[in-house]
VOGU-3710 file (C-alpha; in Angstrom, 3 decimals, decimal comma):
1> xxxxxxxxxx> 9,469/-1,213/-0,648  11,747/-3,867/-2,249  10,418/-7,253/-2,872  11,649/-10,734/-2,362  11,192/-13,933/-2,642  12,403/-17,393/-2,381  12,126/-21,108/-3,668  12,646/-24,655/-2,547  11,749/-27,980/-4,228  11,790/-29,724/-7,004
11> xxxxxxxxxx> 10,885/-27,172/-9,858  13,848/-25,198/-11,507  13,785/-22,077/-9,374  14,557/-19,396/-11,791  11,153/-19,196/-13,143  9,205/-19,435/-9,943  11,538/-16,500/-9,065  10,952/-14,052/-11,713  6,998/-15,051/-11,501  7,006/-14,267/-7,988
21> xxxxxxxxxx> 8,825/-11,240/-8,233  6,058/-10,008/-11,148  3,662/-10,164/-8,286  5,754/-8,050/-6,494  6,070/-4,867/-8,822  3,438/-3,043/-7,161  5,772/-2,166/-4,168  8,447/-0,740/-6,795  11,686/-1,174/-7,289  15,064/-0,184/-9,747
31> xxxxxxxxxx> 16,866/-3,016/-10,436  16,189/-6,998/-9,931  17,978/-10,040/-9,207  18,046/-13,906/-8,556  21,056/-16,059/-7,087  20,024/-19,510/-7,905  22,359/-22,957/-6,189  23,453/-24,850/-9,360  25,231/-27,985/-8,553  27,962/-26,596/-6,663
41> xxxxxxxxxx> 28,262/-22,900/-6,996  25,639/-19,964/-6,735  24,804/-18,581/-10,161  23,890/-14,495/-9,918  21,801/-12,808/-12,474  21,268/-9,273/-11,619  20,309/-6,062/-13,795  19,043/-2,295/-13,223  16,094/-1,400/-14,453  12,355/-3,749/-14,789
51> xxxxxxxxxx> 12,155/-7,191/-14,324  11,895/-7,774/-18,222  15,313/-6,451/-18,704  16,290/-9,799/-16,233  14,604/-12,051/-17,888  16,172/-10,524/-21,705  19,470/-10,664/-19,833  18,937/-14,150/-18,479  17,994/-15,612/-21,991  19,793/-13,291/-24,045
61> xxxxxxxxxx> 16,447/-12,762/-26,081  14,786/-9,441/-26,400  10,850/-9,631/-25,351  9,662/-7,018/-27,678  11,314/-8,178/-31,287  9,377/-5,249/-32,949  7,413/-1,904/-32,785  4,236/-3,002/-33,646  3,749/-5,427/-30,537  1,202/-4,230/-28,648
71> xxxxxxxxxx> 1,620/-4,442/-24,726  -0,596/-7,678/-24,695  1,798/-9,706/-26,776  4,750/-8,629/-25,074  3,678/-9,504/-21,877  2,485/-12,905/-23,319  6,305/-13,615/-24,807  7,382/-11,899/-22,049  6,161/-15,005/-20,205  7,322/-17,263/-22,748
81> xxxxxxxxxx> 11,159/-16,115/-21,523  10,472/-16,149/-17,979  9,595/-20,050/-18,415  12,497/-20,508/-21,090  15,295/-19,237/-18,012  15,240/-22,348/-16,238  17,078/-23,529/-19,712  20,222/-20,822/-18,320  19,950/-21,235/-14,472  18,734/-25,223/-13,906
91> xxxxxxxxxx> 19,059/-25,030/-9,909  16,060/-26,069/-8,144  17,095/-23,810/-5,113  17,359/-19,941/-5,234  15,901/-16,818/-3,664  15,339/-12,827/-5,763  14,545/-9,764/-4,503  13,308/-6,437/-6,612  15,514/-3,255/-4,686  14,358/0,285/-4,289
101> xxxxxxxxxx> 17,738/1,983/-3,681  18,410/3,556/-0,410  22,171/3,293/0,105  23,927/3,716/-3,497  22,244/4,585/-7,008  20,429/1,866/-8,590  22,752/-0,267/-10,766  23,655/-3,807/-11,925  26,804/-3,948/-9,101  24,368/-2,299/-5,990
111> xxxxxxxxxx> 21,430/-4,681/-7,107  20,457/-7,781/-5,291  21,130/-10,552/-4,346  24,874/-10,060/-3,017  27,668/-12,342/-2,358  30,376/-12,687/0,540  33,692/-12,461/-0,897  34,115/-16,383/-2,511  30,322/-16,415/-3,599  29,418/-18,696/-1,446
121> xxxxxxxxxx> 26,828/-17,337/0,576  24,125/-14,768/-0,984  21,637/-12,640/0,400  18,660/-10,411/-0,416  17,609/-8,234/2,058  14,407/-5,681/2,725  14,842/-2,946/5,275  17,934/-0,519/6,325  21,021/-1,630/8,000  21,241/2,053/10,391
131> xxxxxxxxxx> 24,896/0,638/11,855  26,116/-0,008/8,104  28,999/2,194/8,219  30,568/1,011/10,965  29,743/-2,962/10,203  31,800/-1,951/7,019  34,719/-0,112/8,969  35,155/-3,108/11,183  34,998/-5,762/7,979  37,442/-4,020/6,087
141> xxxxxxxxxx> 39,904/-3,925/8,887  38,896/-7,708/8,627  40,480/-7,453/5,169  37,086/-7,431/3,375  36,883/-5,658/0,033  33,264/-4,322/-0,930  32,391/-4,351/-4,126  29,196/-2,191/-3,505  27,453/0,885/-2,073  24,726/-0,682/-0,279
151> xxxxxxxxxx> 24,459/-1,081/3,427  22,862/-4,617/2,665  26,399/-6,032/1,364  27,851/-6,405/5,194  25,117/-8,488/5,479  26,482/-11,011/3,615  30,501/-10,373/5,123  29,050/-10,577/8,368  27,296/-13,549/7,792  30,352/-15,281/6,392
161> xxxxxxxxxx> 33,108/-13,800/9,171  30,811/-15,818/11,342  30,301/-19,207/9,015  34,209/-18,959/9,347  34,486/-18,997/13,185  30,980/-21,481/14,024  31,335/-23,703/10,657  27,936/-23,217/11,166  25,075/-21,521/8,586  22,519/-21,106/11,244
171> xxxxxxxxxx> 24,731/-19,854/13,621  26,255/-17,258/11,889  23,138/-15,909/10,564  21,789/-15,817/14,002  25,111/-14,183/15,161  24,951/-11,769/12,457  21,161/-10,634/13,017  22,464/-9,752/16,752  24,495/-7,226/15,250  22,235/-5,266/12,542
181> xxxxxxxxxx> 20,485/-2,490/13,835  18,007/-1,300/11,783  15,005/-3,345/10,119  15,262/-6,700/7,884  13,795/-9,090/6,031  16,300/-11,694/4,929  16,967/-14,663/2,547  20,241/-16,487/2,561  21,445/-18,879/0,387  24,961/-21,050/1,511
191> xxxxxxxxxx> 26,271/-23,355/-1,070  27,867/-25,942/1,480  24,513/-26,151/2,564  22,377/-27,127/0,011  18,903/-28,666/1,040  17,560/-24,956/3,184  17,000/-21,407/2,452  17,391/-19,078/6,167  15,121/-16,591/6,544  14,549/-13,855/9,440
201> xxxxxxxxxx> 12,688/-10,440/9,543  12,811/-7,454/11,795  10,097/-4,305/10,984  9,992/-5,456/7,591  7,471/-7,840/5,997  8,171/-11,619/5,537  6,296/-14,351/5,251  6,783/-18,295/4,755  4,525/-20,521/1,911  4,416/-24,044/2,718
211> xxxxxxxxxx> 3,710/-25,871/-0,572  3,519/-29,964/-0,714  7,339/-30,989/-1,528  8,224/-27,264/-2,075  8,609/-24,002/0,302  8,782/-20,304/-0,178  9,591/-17,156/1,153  8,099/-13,417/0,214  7,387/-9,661/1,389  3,432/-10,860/0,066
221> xxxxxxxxxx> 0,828/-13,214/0,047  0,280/-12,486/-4,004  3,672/-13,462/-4,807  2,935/-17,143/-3,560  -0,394/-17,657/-4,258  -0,179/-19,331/-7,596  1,545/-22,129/-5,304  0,167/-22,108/-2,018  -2,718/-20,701/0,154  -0,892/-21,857/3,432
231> xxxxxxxxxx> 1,492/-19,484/4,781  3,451/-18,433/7,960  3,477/-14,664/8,916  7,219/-14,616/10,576  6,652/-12,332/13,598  9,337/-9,745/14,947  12,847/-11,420/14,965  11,536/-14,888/14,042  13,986/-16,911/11,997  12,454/-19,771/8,918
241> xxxxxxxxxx> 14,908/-22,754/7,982  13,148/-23,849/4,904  13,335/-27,370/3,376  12,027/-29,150/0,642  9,656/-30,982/3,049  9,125/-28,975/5,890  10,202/-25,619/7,517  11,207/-24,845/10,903  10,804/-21,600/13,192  12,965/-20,685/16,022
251> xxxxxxxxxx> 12,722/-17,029/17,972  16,034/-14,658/17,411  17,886/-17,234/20,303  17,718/-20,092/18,007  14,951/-21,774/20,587  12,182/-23,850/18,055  9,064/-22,037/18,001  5,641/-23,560/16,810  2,800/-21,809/15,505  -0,055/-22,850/13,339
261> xxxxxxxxxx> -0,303/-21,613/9,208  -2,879/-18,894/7,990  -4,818/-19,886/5,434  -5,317/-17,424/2,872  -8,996/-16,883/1,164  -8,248/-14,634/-1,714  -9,242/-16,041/-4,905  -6,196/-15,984/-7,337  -7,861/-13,617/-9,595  -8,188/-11,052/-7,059
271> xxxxxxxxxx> -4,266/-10,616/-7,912  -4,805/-10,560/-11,818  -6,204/-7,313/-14,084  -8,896/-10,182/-15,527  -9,289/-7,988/-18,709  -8,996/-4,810/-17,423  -6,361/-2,627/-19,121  -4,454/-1,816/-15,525  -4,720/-3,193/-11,761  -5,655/0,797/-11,103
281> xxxxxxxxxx> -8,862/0,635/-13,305  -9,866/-2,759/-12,108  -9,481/-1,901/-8,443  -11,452/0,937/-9,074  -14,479/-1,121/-10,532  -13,770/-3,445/-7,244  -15,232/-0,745/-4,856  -18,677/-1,839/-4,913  -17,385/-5,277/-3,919  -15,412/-4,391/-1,633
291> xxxxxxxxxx> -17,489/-1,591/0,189  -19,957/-4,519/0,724  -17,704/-6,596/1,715  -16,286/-4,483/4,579  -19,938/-2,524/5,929  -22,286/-5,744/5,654  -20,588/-7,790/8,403  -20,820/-5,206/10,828  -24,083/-4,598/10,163  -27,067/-6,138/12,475
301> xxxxxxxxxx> -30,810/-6,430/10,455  -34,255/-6,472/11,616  -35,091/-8,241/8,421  -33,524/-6,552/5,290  -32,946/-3,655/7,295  -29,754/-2,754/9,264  -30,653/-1,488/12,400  -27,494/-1,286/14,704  -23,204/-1,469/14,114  -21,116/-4,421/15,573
311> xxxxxxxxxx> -17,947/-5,226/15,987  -17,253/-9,251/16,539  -15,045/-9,968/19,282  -13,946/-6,236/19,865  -14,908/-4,857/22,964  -13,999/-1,316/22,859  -17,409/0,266/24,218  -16,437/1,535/27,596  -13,192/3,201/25,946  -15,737/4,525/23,524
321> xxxxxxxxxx> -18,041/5,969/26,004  -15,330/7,286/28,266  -12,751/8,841/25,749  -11,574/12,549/25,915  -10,872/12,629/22,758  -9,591/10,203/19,769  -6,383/10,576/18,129  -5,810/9,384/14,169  -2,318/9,051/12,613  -1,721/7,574/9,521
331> xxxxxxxxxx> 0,668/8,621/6,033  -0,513/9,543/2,813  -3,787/8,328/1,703  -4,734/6,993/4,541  -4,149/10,320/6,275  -6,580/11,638/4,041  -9,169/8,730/5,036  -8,358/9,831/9,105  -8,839/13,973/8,027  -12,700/12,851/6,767
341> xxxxxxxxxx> -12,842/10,799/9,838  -12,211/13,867/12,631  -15,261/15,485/10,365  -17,063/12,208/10,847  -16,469/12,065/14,596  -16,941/15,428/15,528  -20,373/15,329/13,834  -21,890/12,609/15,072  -19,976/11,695/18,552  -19,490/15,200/19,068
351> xxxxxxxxxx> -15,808/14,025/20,340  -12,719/16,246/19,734  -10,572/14,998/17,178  -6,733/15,151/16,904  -5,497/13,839/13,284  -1,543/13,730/12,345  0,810/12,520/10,399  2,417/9,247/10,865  6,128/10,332/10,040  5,723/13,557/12,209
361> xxxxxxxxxx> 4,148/12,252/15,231  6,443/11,184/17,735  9,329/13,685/16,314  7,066/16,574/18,714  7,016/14,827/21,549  2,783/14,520/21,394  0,133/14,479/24,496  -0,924/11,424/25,648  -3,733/10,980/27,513  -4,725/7,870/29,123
371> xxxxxxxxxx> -8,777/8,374/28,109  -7,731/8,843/24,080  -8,815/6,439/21,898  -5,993/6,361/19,612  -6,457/5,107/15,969  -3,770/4,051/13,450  -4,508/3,589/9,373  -2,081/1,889/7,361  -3,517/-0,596/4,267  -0,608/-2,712/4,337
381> xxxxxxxxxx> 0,056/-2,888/8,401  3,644/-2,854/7,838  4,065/1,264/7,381  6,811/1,844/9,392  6,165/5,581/10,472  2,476/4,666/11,338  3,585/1,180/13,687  5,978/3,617/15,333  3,401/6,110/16,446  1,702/2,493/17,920
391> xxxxxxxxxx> 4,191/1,771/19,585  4,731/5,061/21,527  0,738/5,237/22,174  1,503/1,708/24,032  3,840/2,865/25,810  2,367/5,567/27,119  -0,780/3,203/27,986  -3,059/4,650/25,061  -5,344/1,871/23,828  -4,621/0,939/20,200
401> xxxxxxxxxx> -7,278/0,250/17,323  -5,656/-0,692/14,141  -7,333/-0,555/10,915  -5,650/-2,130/8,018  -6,445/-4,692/5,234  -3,610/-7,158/5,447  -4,343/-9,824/8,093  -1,615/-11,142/10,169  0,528/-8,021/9,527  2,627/-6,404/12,447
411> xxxxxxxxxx> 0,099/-3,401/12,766  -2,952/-6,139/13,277  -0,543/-8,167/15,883  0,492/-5,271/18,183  -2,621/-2,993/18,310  -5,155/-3,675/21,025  -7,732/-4,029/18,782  -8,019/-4,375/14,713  -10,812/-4,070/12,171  -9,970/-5,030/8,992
421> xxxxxxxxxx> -10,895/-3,626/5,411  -12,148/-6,396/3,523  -10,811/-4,997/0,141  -8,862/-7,743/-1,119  -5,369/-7,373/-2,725  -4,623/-3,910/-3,689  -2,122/-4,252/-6,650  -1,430/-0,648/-8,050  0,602/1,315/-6,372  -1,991/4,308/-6,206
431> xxxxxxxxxx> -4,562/3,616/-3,575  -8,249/3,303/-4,313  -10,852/0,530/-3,202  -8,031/0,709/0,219  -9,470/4,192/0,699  -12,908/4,262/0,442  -12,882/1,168/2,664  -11,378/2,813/5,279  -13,382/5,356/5,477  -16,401/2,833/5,509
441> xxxxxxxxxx> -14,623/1,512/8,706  -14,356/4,794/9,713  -17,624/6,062/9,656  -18,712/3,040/11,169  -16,986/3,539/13,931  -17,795/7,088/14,458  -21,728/6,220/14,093  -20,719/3,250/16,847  -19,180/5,813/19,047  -22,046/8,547/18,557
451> xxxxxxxxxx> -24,510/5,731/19,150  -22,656/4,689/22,871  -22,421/8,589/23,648  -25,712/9,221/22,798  -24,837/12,275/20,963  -27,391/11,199/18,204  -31,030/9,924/18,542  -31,609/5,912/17,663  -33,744/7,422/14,539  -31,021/9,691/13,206
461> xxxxxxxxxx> -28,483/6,296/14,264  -30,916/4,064/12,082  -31,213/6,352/9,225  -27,351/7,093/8,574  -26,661/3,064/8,865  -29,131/2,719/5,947  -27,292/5,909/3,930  -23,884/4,147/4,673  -24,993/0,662/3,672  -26,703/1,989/0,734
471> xxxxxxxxxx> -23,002/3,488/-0,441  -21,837/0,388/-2,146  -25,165/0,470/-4,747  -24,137/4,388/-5,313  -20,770/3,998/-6,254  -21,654/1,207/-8,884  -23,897/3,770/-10,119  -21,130/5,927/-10,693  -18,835/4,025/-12,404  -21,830/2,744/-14,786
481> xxxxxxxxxx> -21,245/5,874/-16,778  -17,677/7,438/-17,030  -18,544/9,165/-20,297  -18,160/12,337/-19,203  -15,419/11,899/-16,875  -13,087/10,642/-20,430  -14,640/13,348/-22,574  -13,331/16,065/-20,225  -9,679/14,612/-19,906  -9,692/13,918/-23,752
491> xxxxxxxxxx> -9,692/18,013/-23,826  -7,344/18,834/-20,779  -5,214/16,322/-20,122  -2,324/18,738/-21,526  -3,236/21,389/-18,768  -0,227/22,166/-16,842  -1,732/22,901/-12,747  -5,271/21,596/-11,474  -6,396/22,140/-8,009  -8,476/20,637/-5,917
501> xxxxxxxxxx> -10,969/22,928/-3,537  -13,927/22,127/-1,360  -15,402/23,243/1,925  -16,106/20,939/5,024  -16,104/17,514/3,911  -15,193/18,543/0,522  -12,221/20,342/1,582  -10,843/16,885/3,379  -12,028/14,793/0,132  -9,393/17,405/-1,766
511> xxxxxxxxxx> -6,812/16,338/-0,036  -6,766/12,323/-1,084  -7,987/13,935/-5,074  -5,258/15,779/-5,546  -2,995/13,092/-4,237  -4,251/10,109/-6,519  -3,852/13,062/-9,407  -0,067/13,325/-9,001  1,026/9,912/-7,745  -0,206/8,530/-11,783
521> xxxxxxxxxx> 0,123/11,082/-13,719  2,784/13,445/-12,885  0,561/16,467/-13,344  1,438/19,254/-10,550  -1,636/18,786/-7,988  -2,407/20,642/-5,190  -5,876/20,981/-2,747  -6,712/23,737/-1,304  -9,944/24,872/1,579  -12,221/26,829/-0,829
531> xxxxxxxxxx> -11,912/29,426/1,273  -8,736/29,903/1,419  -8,366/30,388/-2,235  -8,038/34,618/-1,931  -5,431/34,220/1,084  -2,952/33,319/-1,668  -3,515/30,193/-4,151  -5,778/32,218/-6,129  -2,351/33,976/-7,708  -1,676/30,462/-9,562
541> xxxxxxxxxx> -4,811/30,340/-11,621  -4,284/31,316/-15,349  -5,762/29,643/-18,487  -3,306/26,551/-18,203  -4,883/25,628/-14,802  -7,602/23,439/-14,017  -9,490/23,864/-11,081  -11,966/20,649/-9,896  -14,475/21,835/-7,181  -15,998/19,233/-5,299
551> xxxxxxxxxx> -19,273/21,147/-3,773  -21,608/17,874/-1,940  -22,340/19,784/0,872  -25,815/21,296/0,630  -25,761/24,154/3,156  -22,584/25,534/1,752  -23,842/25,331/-2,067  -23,741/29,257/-2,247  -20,233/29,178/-0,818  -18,480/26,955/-2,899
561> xxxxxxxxxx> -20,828/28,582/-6,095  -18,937/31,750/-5,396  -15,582/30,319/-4,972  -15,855/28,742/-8,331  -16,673/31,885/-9,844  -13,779/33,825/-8,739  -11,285/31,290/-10,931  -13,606/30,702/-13,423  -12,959/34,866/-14,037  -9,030/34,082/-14,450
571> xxxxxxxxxx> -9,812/31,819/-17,279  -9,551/28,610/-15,859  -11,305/25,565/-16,970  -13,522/23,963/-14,327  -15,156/20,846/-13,293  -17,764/20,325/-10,695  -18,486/17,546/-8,765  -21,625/17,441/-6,736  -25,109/15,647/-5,847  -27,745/14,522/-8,193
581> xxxxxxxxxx> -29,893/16,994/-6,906  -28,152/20,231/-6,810  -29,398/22,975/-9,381  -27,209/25,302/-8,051  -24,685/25,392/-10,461  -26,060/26,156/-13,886  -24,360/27,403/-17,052  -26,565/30,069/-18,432  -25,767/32,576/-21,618  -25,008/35,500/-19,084
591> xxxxxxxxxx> -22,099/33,410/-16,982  -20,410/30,285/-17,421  -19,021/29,356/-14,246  -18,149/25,527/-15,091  -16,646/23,721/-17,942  -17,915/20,253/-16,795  -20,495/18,926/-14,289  -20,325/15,253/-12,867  -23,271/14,229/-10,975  -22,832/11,971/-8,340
601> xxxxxxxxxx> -26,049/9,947/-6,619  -27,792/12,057/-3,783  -26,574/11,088/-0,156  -26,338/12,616/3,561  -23,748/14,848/3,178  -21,335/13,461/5,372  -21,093/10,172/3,621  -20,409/12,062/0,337  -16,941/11,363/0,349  -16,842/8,262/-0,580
611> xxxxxxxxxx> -18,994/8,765/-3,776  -17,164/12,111/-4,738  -13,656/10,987/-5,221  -14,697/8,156/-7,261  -14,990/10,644/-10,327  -11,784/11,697/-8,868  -9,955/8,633/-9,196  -11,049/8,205/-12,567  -9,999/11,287/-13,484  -6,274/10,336/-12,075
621> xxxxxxxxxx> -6,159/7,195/-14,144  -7,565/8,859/-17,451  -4,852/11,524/-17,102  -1,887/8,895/-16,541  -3,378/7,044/-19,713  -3,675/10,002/-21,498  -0,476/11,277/-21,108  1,316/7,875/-21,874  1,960/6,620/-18,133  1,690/3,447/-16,536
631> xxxxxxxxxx> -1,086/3,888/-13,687  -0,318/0,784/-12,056  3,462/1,491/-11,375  4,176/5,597/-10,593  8,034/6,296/-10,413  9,543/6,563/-7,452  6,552/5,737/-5,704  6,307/2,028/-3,190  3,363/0,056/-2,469  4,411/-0,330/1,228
641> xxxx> 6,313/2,053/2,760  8,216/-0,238/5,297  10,989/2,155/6,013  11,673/5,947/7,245
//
């Protein structure tokens, strides 16, 4: 959700600020701010709106001076400005913080950062403050006049009733924290106090950079990587004292804690579009990579050939072999990735599958058992619906396998066990190589778990570990030619509905299609089971409807054949996604029962979603192009989730 970030050395701040915070637009935001120490006081420039319209505001310059820039040269001036603020805010201290607004409408007063009463102390803050209301009834019988309508502002009055009492930054910041309820991640600024930035977190994200003469704080690892590759991942209730030359950790009782820095391995690039037009289409061309990357370490060869699945220093057989059933919870796309995972495991392990939603879960008071296997997806680790479905499986004595892609997260600390996507850093909002390597994970571990149950022989085990490893080569193949896939949303982009349908695996694949469809483009999306179609959805298809039938699974050709049929009657226009090899859906002068065909390379049909909603997501991205949207940055849509 929001971003921040913070600065300490010998560089003006205000520039490494606003930098930082570009890195952080992925996780969207409203409005933006920085509250930089200058001399004395605590200069505060804060605006609604993108991070551009801070920097114009900071400079008083306008980044695009005419029409005819294109978006390449404004970004480039844009970055002229950004380096040009440290002419208007000359501190060398400061922190900044994007806000998604929770508690008041986004403005210039209810953006970040925010100041106790004589703007001495300032704050940015990620997370929700659930005992705001009456923290602000008590202050303002204190005498304390709010100036905004954000639960983050008694934050700062806290802070500073108890500065007044201790005399004593640290202390009343660790006085104050014992009072929030709720989640945080916090940067504090205090003008009598000069040479430190105090940060803490709670539920949300935080981490410490430790640079050579300079320090930093962020929500993520690409917002300091320009600087440093050494950083701290605060843990739950840790507090950071930063200082030019060193930072210091203590637990939430003020006792010094010591731990040792991550180092982090992404190349820098991994966090730039590297001449792609948008971070969506890049990250799209990334899947090969990163499918490879996350299915060949697992893998064990007999020569070139993979023979067998493992799992370094994981030892979750006996669970595996014993289970009654696993359980998957997850939000959003990775839901999708767990509803083609209870296909996957009920296939091959012949296990019973429960799959639900993250932000449902624990609201029905679920079954427990302690033989499941219980499974959590979230890409960033840090989704706050999904770590509190962990935590209740814990409680109840569940074992815990985490699959995410962001090392050192919470989600990777407090599950049992955690397998990690090796996609790199996922910068569009709009999830794409994050899915398809979760479901690599994911079919790994079903084939694993079919392999320990014995529910498959060790020929059929063999064969479908050379299909999966074979997936990265396929999907490379797909995105060699996207002709077909721009030709058809050149001509329907304007369409008003499209639907997704499919049958088995198909019908799960739907699910994450028409999701990646809406999230960019805006374009009303909806999946539905093929077969469902005449129990009601069929009464939606007209001429301004598009209807995209993915149809990979061979034995229910005839099936899905008929199902396109039926809307192709209602006048819809069609596009069919299915393997190399099918003939089964021709065009032929009697009936035209598709407008498009996209052929994807011939697999085992339970592997096929991972090559089907490629076309899929290109089909998303064309759309939001098409229709003059920024696929990189939906509206009203966050990266990470990291509150309810």
């Amino acid at each position: 959700m929001c971003g921040i970030v913070g600065y300490i050395g010998s560089k003006y701040a205000a520039p490494v600020l606003v930098n930082a915070l570009k890195k952080l637009e992925y996780r969207g935001y409203d409005s933006a701010g920085i509250a930089v120490l200058e001399g004395e006081d605590i200069v505060v420039r804060k605006v609604k709106g993108a991070l551009k319209n801070l920097v114009e505001n900071i400079t008083d310059k306008v980044i695009k001076t005419s029409e005819s820039m294109s978006e390449s040269e404004c970004e480039k001036r844009e970055q002229e400005l950004i380096q040009e603020t440290s002419k208007y805010v000359k501190g060398t201290m400061g922190i900044g913080h994007t806000r998604w607004a929770t508690h008041g409408e986004p403005s210039n007063v209810n953006a970040h950062p925010h100041l106790n009463e004589d703007g001495t102390i300032a704050i940015v803050h990620n997370g929700i403050v659930e005992n705001y209301a009456k923290l602000k009834a008590w202050l303002q019988g204190e005498g304390i006049v709010f100036k905004s309508q954000t639960d983050t502002e008694v934050i700062a009055h806290t802070i500073n009733f108890y500065y007044e009492q201790f005399g004593d930054i640290f202390q009343a910041v660790t006085a104050s924290l014992k009072k929030l309820e709720g989640s945080y991640a916090l940067g504090v600024l205090c003008s009598d106090y000069p040479d430190r930035i105090i940060a803490a977190r709670k539920e949300s994200p935080l981490i410490v950079g430790l640079g050579k003469g300079e320090n930093f704080i962020a929500s993520d690892v690409p917002a300091v990587l320009e600087y440093t590759r050494e950083v701290y991942f605060l843990e739950q209730k840790e507090i950071a004292v930063l200082y030019e030359d060193h930072v210091d950790l203590f637990d939430e009782d003020g006792n010094k804690i010591i731990k040792q820095p991550y180092h982090v391995e992404w190349d820098i690039s991994s966090a730039e579009k590297n001449g792609y037009e948008h971070f969506m289409l890049k990250e799209i061309h990334e899947q090969p990579k990163a499918l490879h990357d996350t299915i060949h370490p697992r893998l064990v060869f007999d020569g070139e050939k993979p023979v067998d699945i493992k799992f370094d220093d994981l030892n979750f057989d006996e669970a595996f072999k014993n289970a009654g059933r696993i359980v998957i919870t997850a939000c959003g796309t990775s839901y999708h990735a767990s509803v083609v995972a209870k296909y996957a495991f009920e296939k091959f392990a012949r296990i019973p599958v429960v799959v639900d939603t993250a932000s449902e879960f624990r609201y029905r008071n679920p079954i427990l058992k302690k033989d499941d296997v219980f499974i959590i997806i979230t890409q960033s680790g840090e989704t706050a619906d999904t770590l509190a479905a962990l935590r209740l499986a814990k409680e109840n004595g569940v074992r815990v396998i985490a699959i995410t892609n962001c090392v050192g997260s919470t989600a990777s600390r407090e599950a049992d066990d955690v397998i990690y996507t090796w996609a790199g850093p996922e910068i569009a909002v709009a999830s794409t190589k994050a899915y398809t390597t979760q479901l690599a994970c994911l079919y790994l571990l079903a084939l694993k778990c079919a392999d320990l149950r014995k529910t498959i022989s060790a020929q059929e085990y063999q064969h479908d570990i050379q299909e999966l490893y074979s997936l990265s080569d396929k999907v490379a193949e797909i995105l060699e030619d996207k002709t077909s896939i721009q030709k058809f949303v050149s001509r329907n982009f304007n369409k008003t509905k499209i639907f997704y349908i499919g049958r088995n695996f198909d019908s799960a694949t739907s699910l994450e299609c028409a999701l990646k469809l809406k999230e960019v483009s805006y374009m009303h999306s909806e999946a539905f089971a093929a077969g469902e179609l005449k129990h009601g959805p069929i009464a939606l298809v007209d001429e301004s409807t598009i209807v995209v039938a993915i149809a990979t699974q061979k034995s229910l050709y005839d099936k899905i054949a008929s199902n396109i049929e039926e809307v192709k009657s209602r006048i819809c226009t069609t596009l069919v996604i299915t393997q190399k090899s099918c003939n089964r859906f021709k065009n032929d002068e009697e009936k035209v029962i598709y407008d498009e065909v996209v052929k994807i390379p011939d697999t085992e049909d339970a592997f096929a979603p991972i090559l089907s909603v490629i076309p899929a997501q290109l089909l998303a991205y064309y759309c939001a192009v098409h229709r003059g949207m920024n696929p990189d940055k939906p509206r009203n849509l966050a990266k990470s989730v990291t509150v309810e």
